[in-house]
N, C-alpha and C positions, 0 to 999 in steps of 0.2 A: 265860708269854711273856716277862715279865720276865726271868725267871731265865736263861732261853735267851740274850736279848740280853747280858748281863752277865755270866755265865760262859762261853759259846761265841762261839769268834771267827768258826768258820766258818758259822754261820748269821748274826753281825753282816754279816760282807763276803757272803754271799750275799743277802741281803734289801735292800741298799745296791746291789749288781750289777744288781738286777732292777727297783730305781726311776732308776736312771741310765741302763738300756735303755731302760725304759717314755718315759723323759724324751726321750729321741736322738730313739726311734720318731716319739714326737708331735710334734716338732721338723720332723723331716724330711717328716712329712704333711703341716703348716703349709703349710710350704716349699712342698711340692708344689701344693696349693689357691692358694694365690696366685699361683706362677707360672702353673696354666693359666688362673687369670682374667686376669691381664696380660695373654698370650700368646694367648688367644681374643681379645680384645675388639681389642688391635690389627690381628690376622689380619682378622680383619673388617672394621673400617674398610678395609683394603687391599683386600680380595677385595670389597667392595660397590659399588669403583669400577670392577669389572672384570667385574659381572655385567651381566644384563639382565634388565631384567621382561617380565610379558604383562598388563596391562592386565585388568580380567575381563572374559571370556566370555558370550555366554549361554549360558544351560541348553541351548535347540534352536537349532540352524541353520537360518533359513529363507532360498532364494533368494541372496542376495548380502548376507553378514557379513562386518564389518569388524576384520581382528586386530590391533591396536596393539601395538607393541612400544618400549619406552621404553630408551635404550642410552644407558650414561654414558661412553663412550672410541670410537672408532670402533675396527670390529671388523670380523671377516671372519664373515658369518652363511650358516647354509644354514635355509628353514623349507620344512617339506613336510606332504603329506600320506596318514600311513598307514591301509591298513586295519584292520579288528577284527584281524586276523592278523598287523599290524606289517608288513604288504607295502608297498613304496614305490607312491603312487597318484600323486601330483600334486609338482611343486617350486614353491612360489613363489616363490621367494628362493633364490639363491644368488653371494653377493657381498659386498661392503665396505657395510656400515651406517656413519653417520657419529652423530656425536652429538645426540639430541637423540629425536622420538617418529617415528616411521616405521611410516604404516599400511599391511597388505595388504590386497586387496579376496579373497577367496576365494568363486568362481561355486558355490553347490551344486548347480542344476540340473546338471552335470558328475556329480554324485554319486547313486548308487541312498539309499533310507533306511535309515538304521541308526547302526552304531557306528563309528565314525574317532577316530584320534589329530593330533593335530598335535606337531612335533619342531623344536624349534630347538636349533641345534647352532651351537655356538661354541667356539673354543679352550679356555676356561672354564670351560662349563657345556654342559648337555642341557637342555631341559626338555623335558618328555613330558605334553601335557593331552587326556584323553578326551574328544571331544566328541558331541554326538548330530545328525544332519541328517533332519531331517523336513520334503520339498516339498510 
């Protein structure tokens, strides 16, 4: 290998080509790694002040459950209530939320037993949570 390096120049400047690529490559991955952790981490902060949560659930619906929704910007919300098949069943909401927690009352005597969704729908975001109602 010695001998290579010292008498041929085209395996010198090839073996030199290949640690100055390898160096760029690792350079420009660096690169990459820190900009999306800068680049997540303040998207976030932005977009966390523009979501909204739900409060947990219970496991079963019984009778009259209360859904809390916690909204950091007032916002234009729709919340409803789908079937197992994603069919529209119920709206309970659909209007400007203002800042702060905002609870629905949801009847389930209204409802046979089984499997339902609930959907809030915002400029922003969806959220889609399974739930069960058993009267």
């Amino acid at each position: 290998m010695q001998e290579l390096w010292t008498n041929n120049t085209f395996w010198r400047i090839l073996i030199n080509s290949i640690g100055v690529i390898s160096i760029l490559f690792g350079s420009w991955l660096l690169f990459r790694f820190l900009k999306s952790i800068f680049i997540t981490n303040r998207e976030k902060k932005l977009m966390d002040k523009k979501f909204i949560n739900i409060k947990s659930l219970p496991n079963v619906f019984k009778n009259s459950t209360q859904i809390c929704l916690i909204v950091n910007f007032n916002q234009h919300v729709t919340l409803s209530i789908l079937d197992k098949n994603e069919n529209h069943l119920l709206n309970l909401h659909d209007g400007e939320i203002n800042i702060g927690e905002k609870i629905f009352v949801l009847n389930t005597k209204k409802l046979k037993n089984g499997y339902y969704h609930i959907l809030v729908k915002t400029d922003h975001q969806n959220i889609f949570r399974k739930i069960v109602v058993n009267n």
